[in-house]
TIDRENPA-78606 format. One line per 4 residues: their letters; for each residue x, y, z of N, C-alpha, C. Coordinates in steps of 0.2 Angstrom, whole numbers. Layout:
# TIDRENPA-78606
a	X:Y:Z:X:Y:Z:X:Y:Z | ...
//
This chain:
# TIDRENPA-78606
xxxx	355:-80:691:350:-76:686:344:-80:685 | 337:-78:683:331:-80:683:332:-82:675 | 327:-85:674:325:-87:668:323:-81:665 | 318:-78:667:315:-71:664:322:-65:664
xxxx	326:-66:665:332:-62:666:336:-65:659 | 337:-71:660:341:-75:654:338:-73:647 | 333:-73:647:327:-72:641:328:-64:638 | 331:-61:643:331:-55:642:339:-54:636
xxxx	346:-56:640:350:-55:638:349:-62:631 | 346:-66:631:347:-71:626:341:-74:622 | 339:-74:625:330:-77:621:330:-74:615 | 324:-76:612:321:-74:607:318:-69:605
xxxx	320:-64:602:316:-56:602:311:-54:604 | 306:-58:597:299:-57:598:296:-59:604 | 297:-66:605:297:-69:609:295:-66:617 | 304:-62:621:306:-59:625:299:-52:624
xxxx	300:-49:621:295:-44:620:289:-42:622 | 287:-46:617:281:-49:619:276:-51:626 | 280:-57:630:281:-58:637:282:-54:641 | 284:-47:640:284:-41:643:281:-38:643
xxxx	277:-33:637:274:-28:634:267:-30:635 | 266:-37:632:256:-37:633:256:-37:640 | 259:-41:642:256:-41:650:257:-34:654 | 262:-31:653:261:-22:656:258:-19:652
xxxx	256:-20:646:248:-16:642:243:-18:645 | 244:-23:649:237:-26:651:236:-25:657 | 242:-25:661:245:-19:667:242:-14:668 | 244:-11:663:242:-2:664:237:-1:661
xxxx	231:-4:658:226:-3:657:222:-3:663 | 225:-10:666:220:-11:671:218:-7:676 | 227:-4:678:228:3:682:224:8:680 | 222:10:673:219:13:671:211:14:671
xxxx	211:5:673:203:7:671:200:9:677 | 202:9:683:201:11:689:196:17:688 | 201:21:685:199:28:683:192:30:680 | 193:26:673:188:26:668:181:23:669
xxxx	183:16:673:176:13:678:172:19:681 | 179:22:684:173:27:689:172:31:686 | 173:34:680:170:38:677:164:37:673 | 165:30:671:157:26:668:151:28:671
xxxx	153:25:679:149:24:683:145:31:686 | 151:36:689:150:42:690:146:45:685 | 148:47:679:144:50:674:138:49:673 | 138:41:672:131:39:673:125:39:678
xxxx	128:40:684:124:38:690:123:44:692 | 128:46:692:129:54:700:130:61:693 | 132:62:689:130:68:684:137:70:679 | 137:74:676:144:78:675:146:81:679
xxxx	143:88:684:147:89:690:152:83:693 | 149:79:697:155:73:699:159:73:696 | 159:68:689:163:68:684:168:72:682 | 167:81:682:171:84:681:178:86:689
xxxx	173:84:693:177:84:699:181:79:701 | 180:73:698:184:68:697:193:71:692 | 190:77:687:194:77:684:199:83:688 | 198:87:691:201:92:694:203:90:697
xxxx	203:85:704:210:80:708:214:77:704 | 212:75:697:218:71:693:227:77:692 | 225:82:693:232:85:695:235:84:700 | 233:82:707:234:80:713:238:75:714
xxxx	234:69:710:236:63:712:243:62:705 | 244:67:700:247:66:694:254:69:699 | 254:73:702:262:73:708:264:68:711 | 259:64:716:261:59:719:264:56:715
xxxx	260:52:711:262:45:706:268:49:703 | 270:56:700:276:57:698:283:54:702 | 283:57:707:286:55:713:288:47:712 | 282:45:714:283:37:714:285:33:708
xxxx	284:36:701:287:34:695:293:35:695 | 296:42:696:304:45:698:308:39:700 | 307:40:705:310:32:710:308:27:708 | 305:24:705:302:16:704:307:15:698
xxxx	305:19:693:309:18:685:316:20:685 | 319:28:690:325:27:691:331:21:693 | 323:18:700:327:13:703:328:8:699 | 322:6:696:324:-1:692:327:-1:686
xxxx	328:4:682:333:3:677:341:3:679 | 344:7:684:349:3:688:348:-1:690 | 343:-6:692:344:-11:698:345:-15:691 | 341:-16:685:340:-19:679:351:-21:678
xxxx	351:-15:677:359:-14:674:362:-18:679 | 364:-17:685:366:-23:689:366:-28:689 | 359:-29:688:358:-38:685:361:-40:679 | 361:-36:675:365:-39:668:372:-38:670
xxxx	375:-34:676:381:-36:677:384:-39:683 | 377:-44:685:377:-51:689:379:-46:696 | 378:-41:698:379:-38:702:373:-36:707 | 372:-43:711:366:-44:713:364:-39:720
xxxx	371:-39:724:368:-36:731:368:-27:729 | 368:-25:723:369:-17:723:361:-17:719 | 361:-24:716:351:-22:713:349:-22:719 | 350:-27:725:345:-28:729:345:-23:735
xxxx	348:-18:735:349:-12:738:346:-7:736 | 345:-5:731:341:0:728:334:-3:727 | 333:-8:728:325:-10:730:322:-7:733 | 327:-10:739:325:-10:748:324:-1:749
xxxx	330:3:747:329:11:747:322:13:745 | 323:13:736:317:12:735:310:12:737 | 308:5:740:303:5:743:301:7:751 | 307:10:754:308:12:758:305:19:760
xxxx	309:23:755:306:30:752:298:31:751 | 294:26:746:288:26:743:284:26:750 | 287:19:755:282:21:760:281:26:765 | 287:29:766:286:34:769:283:41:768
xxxx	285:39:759:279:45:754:272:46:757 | 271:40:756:265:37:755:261:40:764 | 265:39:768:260:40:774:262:49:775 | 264:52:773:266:61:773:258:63:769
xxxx	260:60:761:254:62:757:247:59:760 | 244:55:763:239:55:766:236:57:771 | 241:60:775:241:65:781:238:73:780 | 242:75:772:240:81:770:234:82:768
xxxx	231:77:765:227:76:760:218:74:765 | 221:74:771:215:73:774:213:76:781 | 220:82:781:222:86:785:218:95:780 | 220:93:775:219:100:772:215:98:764
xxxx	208:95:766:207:93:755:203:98:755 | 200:104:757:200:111:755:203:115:752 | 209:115:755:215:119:753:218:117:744 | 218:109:745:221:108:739:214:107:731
xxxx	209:107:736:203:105:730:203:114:726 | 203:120:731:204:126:728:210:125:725 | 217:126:727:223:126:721:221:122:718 | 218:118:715:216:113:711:210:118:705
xxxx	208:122:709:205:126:703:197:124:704 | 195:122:709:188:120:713:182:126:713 | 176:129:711:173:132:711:165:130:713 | 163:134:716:153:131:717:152:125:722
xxxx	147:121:717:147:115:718:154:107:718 | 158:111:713:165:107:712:168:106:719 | 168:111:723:171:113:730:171:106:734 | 163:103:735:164:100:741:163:92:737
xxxx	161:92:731:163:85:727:170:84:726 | 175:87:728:183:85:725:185:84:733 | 182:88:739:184:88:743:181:79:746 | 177:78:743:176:69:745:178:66:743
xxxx	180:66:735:185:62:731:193:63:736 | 195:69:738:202:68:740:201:64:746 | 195:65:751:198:63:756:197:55:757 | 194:53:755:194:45:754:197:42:747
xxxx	201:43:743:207:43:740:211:41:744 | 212:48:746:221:47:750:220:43:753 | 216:39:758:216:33:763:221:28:761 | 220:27:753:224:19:750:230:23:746
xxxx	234:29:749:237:32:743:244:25:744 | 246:24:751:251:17:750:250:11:748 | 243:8:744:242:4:741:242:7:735 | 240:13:730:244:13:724:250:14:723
xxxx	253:17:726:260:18:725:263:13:726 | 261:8:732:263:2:731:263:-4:725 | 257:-5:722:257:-9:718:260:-5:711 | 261:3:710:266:1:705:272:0:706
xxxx	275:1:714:284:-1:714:285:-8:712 | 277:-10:715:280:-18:716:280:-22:710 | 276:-19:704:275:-22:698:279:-22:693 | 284:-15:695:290:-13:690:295:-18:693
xxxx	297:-18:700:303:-23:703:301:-30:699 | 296:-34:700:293:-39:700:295:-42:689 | 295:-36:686:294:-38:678:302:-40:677 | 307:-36:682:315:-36:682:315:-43:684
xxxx	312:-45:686:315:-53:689:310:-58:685 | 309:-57:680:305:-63:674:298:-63:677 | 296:-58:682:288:-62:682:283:-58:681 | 282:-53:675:278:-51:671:271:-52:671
xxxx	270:-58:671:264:-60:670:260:-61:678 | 265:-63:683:263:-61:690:262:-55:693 | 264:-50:690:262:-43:690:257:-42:688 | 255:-44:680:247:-44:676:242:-46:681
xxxx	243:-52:681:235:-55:685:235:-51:690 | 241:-49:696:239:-45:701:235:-39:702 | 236:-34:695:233:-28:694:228:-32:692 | 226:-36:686:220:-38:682:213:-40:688
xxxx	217:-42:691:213:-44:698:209:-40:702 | 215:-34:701:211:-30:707:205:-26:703 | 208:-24:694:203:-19:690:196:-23:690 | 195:-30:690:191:-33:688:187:-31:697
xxxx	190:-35:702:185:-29:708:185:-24:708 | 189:-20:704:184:-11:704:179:-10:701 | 179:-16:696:171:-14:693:166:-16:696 | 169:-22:700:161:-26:705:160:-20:710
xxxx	167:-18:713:164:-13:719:160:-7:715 | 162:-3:709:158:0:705:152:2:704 | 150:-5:705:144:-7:702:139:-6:706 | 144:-9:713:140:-10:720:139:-4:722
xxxx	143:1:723:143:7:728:143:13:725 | 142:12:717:141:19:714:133:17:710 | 133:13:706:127:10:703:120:8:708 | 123:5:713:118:2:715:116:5:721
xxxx	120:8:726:121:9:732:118:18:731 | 123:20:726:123:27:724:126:31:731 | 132:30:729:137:33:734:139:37:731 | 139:37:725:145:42:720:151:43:722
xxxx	154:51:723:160:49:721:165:46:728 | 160:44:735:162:39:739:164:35:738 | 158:33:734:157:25:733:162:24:728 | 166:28:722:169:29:716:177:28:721
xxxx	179:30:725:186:31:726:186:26:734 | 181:23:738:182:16:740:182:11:735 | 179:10:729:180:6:724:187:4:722 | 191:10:718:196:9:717:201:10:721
xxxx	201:13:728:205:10:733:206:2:733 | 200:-2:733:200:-9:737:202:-11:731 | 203:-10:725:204:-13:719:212:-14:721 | 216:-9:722:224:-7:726:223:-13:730
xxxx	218:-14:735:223:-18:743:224:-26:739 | 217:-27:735:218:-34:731:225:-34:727 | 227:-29:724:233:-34:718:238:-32:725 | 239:-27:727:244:-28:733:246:-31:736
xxxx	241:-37:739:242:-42:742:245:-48:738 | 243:-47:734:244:-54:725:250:-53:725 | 254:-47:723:259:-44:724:265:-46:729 | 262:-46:733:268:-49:741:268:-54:743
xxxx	264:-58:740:266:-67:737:270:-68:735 | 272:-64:728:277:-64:723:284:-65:729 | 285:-62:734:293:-62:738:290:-65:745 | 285:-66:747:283:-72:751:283:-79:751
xxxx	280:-80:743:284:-88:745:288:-91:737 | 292:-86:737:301:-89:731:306:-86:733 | 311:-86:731:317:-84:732:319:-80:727 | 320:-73:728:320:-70:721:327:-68:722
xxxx	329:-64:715:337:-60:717:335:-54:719 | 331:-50:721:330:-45:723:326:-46:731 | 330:-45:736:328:-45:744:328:-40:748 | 324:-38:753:326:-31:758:330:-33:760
xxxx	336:-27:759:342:-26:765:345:-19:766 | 345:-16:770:347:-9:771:352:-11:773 | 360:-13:769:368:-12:767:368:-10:763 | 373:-10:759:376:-9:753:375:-1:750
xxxx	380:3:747:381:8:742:379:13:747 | 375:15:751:373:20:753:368:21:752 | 364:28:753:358:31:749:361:35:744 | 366:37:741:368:42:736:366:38:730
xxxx	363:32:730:361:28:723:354:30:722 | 350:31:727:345:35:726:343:41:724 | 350:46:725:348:50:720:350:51:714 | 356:48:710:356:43:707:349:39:702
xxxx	346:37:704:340:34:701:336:40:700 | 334:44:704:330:51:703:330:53:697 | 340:56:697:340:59:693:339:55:685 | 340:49:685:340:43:679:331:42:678
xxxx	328:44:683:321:43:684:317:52:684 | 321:55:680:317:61:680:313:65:673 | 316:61:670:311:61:663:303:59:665 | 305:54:668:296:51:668:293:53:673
xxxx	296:56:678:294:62:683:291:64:680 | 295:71:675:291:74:671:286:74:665 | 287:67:664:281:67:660:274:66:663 | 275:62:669:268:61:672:264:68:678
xxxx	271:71:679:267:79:683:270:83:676 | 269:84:668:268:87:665:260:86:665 | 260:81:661:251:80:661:246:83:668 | 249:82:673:243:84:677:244:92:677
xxxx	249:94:676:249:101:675:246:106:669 | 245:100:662:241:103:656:234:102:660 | 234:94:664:225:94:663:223:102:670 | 228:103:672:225:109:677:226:114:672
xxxx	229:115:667:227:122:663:221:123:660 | 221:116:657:217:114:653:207:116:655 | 209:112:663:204:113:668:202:120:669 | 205:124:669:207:131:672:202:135:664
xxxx	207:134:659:203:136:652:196:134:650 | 197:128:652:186:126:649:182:128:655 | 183:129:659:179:130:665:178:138:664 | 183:141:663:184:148:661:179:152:654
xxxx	180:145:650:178:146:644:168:145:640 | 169:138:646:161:135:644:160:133:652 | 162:133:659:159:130:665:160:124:664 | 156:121:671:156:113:672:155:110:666
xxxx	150:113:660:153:106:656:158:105:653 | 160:109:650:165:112:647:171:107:650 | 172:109:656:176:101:662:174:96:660 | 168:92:660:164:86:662:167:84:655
xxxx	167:88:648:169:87:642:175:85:641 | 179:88:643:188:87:644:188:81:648 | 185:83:652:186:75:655:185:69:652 | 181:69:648:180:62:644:184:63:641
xxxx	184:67:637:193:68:630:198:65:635 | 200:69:644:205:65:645:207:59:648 | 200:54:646:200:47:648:201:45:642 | 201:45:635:200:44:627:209:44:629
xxxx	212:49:630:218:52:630:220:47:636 | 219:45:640:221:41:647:223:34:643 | 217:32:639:218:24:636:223:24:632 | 224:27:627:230:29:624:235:29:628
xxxx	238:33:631:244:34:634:246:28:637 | 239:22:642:245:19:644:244:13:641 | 242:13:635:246:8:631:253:9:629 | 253:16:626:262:17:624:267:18:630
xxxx	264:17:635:265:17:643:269:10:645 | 264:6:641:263:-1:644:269:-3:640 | 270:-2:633:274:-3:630:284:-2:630 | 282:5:631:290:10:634:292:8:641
xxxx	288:5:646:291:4:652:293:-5:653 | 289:-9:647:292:-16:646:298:-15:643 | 300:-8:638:304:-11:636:311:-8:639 | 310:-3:646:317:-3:650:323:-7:652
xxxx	316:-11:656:321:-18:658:326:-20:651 | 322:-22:646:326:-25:639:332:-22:638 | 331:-15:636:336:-10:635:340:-10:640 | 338:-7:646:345:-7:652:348:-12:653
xxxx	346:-20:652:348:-25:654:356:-26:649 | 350:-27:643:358:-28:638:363:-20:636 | 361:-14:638:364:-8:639:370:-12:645 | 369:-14:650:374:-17:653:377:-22:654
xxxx	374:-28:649:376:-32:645:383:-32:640 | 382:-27:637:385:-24:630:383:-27:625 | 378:-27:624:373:-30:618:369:-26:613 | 373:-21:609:367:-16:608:365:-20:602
xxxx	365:-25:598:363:-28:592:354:-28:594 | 356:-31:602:348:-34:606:345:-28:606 | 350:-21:608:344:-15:609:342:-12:604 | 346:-13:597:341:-11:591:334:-14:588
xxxx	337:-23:590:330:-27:589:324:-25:593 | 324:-25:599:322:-23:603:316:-17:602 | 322:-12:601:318:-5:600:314:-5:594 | 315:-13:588:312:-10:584:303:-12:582
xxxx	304:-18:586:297:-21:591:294:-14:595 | 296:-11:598:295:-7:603:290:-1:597 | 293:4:591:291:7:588:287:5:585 | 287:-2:582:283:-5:577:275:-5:582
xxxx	277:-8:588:270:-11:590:265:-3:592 | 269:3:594:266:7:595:263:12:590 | 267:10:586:265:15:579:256:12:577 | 258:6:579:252:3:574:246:4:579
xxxx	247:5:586:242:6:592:241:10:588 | 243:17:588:240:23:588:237:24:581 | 238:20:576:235:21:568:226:17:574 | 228:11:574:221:9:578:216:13:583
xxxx	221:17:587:217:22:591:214:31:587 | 217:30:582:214:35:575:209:32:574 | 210:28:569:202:25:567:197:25:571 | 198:22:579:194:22:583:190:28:583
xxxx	192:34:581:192:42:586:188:42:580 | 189:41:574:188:43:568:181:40:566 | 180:34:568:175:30:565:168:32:570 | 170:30:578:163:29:583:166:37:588
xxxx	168:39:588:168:45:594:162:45:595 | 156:47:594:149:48:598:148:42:602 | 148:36:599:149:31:604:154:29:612 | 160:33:610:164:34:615:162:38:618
xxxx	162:45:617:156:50:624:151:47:626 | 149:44:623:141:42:625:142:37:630 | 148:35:633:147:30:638:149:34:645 | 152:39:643:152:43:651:147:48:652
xxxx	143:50:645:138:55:648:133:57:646 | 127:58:648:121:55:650:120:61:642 | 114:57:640:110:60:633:109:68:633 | 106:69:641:104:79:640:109:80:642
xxxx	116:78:642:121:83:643:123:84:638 | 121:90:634:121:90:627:126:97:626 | 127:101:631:135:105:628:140:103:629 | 141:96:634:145:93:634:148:89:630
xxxx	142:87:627:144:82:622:145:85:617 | 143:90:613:145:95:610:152:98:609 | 154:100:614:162:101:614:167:95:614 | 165:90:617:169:85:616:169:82:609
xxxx	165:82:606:163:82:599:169:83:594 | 169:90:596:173:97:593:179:93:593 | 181:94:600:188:91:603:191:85:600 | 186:81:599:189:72:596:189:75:588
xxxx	189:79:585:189:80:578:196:81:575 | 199:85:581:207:85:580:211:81:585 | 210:78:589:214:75:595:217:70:591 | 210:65:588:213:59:585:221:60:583
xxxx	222:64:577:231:63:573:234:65:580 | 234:66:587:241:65:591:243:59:593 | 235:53:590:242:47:593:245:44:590 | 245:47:583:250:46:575:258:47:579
xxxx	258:51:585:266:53:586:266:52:593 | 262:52:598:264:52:605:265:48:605 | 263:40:606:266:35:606:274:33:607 | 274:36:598:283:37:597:288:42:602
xxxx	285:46:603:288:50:607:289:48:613 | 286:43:615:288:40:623:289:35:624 | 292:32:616:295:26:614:300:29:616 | 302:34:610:310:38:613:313:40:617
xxxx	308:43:623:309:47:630:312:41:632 | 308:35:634:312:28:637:317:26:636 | 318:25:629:324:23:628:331:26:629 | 329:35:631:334:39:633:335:37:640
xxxx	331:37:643:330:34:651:334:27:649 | 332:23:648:335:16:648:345:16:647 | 345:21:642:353:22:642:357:25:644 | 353:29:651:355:32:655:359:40:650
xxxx	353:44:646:351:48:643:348:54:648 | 347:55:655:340:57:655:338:64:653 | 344:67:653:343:74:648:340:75:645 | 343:70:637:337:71:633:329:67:634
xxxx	332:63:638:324:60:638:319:65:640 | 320:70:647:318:72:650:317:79:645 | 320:81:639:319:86:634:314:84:632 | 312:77:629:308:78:626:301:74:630
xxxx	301:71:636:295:71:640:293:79:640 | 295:85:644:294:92:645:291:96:639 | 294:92:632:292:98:627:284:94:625 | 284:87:626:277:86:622:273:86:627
xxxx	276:84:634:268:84:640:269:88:644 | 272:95:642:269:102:647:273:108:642 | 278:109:638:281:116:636:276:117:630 | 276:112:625:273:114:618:265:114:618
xxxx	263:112:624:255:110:623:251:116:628 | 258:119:633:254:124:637:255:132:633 | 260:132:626:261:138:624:256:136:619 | 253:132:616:250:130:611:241:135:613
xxxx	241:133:621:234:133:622:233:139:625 | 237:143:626:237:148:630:240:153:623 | 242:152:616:242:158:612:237:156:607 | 237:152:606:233:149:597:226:151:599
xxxx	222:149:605:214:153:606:214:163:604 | 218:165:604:219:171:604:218:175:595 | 223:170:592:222:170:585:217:165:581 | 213:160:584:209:155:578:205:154:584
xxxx	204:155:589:198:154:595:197:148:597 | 191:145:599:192:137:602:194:133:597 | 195:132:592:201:127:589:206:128:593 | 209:133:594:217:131:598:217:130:603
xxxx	211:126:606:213:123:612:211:115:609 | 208:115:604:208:108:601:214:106:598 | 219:110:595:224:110:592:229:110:594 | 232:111:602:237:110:604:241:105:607
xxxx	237:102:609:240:93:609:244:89:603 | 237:90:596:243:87:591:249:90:589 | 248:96:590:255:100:589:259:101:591 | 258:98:598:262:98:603:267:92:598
xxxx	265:85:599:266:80:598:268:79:592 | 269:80:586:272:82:581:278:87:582 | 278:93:586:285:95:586:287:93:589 | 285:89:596:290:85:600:293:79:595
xxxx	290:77:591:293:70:587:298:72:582 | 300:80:580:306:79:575:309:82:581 | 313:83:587:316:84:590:318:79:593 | 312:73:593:315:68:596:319:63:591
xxxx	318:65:586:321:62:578:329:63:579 | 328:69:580:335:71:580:341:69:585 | 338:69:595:341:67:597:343:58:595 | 340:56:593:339:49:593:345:49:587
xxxx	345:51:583:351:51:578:357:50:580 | 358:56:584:364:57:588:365:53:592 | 362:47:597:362:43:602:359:36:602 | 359:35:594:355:28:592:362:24:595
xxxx	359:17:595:364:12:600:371:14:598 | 372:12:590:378:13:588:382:17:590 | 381:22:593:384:28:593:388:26:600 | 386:22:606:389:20:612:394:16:610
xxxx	397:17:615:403:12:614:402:6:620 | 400:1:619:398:-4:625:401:-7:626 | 408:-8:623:415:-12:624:418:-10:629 | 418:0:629:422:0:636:420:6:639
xxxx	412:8:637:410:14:640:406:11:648 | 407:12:654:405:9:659:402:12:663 | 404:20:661:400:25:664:393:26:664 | 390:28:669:384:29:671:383:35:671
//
């Protein structure tokens, strides 16, 4: 067993926590800012069209990463459990699957994607000018789609075996050369959205490579080996990894309605406006991202441990540090919003800026509760829940927010498309109240419940 392993079932709380969570907030920001760069940069250089085009593929690529999340988070929270049951050759089998799968994914999806990006820029909801902008973003995308998908398997397996912080620099590394290529190919070059999705391609091969150091040169408890258990463990992890499926192709599924209503409502800006809202809304998430998916490992480990004393500690670090993001990302919304649009779009974009205006007036109060709410999916996930997990990923990132937005305009006009996000997330957070009552640690029996 590793040290970052031992730290888990016995270390110090805060301590363990900590060591986990900043470095994958720091993780997934980074992943994040890939996105947000390019949208700085686009916005600024190449116009709102782009921008908003940028935003209409973000459905596309919200199914892959689903996929690859499914499996990544299903696999490792078993492989997690394993480990705390010193059951080393069944973790390091569900790796090897695992990463088996992704790559295969991986060369299918960019075969499609540059075989047919007309096809999918229209189902995408592509009009006018939008058509042959989305159709450059996909096809030079998809080139590096097995280098994203690789760096998130390999950063979630890499945090189970204590090296947390080996995963951060790697992303860290790569986001910090997205901005240089950025700079280079969209700012300087004026490639746009070319030069926008080689950037954060190349940003992908750099922490990949960092990444495969990590089982290059140590000896880790997790090694390729295609023995052991079969493939029926992978499905198995799906089904354990199908909550966060669902949350992450929920989301691309509200931004395609979403897309679909402002485009419908107000045109390109009306898009180009959302778009900004759903980068404001992107920084958020994978903060409570960064947080929920450090603290799996914690939970599944001592979950197969038989430790729940650790998994209430645990979990209560977990709420605590999210509740207070989101009070901080209120204020933020509440205080400077003109200043946050104002970095993705240029001054005479002025109906853009306008409706996103609008929109930040009521968005702020959802990160009072989304955060928590995918504090609690996880932890349904982590204890091999995914029922309820997957209830309540479904009801806040695709059932409550797409009935919210498709009735409420009807009765109180564009407010109810600003409005249905928090209300989304509010009523997902007393249901998850509830579940959570029922399935709080105590309620398992860990002395001699062994079932999976």
């Amino acid at each position: 067993m590793t040290p970052g392993n031992e730290d888990i079932l016995s270390g110090n709380i805060g301590k363990t926590f900590f060591s986990y969570s900043i470095p994958n907030v720091l993780s997934l920001l980074a992943i994040s800012s890939s996105g947000v760069v390019d949208g700085f940069f686009v916005g600024n250089y190449a116009g709102a069209a782009s921008l908003a085009a940028i935003n209409l593929v973000i459905p596309f690529y919200s199914l892959i990463y689903a996929i690859c999340i499914m499996l990544t988070t299903g696999g490792s929270v078993r492989c997690a459990k394993y480990l705390g049951e010193k059951n080393q050759r069944a973790a390091a089998s569900i790796f090897s699957k695992t990463l088996i799968i992704i790559i295969s994914f991986s060369f299918i999806i960019t075969l499609i994607a540059i075989l047919f990006p007309a096809s999918i820029a229209f189902i995408l909801g592509a009009k006018g000018e939008l058509i042959d902008l989305s159709i450059i973003y996909i096809q030079y995308l998809s080139l590096f789609t097995i280098f994203f998908l690789g760096v998130y398997s390999l950063s979630t397996f890499i945090r189970i075996e204590g090296g947390p912080i080996w995963a951060s620099v790697s992303i860290i590394s790569g986001a910090l050369c997205n901005v240089l290529l950025d700079w280079l190919l969209v700012g300087k070059w004026g490639m746009g959205l070319k030069g926008a999705a080689l950037a954060t391609g190349g940003a992908q091969v750099i922490s990949m490579i960092m990444m495969l150091f990590f089982y290059l040169t140590k000896r880790n408890l997790l090694y390729f080996t295609l023995s052991n258990n079969g493939w029926n463990e992978i499905w198995k992890a799906c089904y354990n990894g199908i909550s966060e499926f669902t949350n992450e192709l929920s989301g691309g599924l509200i931004i395609l309605l979403f897309n679909w209503i402002m485009i419908t409502q107000f045109g390109v800006p009306g898009v180009a406006a959302f778009t900004v809202i759903n980068y404001t809304i992107w920084i958020g998430l994978m903060v409570f991202w960064g947080i929920s998916e450090s603290s799996l490992p914690l939970i599944s480990t001592n979950f197969g441990a038989r430790q729940p004393e650790r998994i209430v500690a645990f979990l209560k670090y977990a709420f605590g540090s999210t509740f207070f993001t989101g009070l901080v990302l209120f204020f933020l919304l509440f205080s400077i919003p003109d200043y946050l649009i104002g970095l993705f779009l240029q001054p005479q974009e002025i109906q853009s800026i306008e409706i996103a205006q609008d929109f930040t007036i009521i968005l702020k109060w959802a990160f009072l509760f989304n955060g928590l709410n995918i504090i609690f999916s996880a932890y349904f996930t982590a204890m091999h829940k995914p029922l309820e997990s997957t209830l309540v990923a479904i009801t806040r990132s695709l059932f409550l927010p797409a009935m919210a937005v498709m009735i409420l305009p009807v009765f109180i006009g564009e407010t109810g498309i600003y409005i249905a996000i928090p209300l989304a997330e509010i009523l997902t957070f007393v249901i998850a109240l509830y579940f959570f009552y029922k399935l709080r640690p105590s309620s398992f029996n860990l002395t001699l419940n062994t079932k999976r």
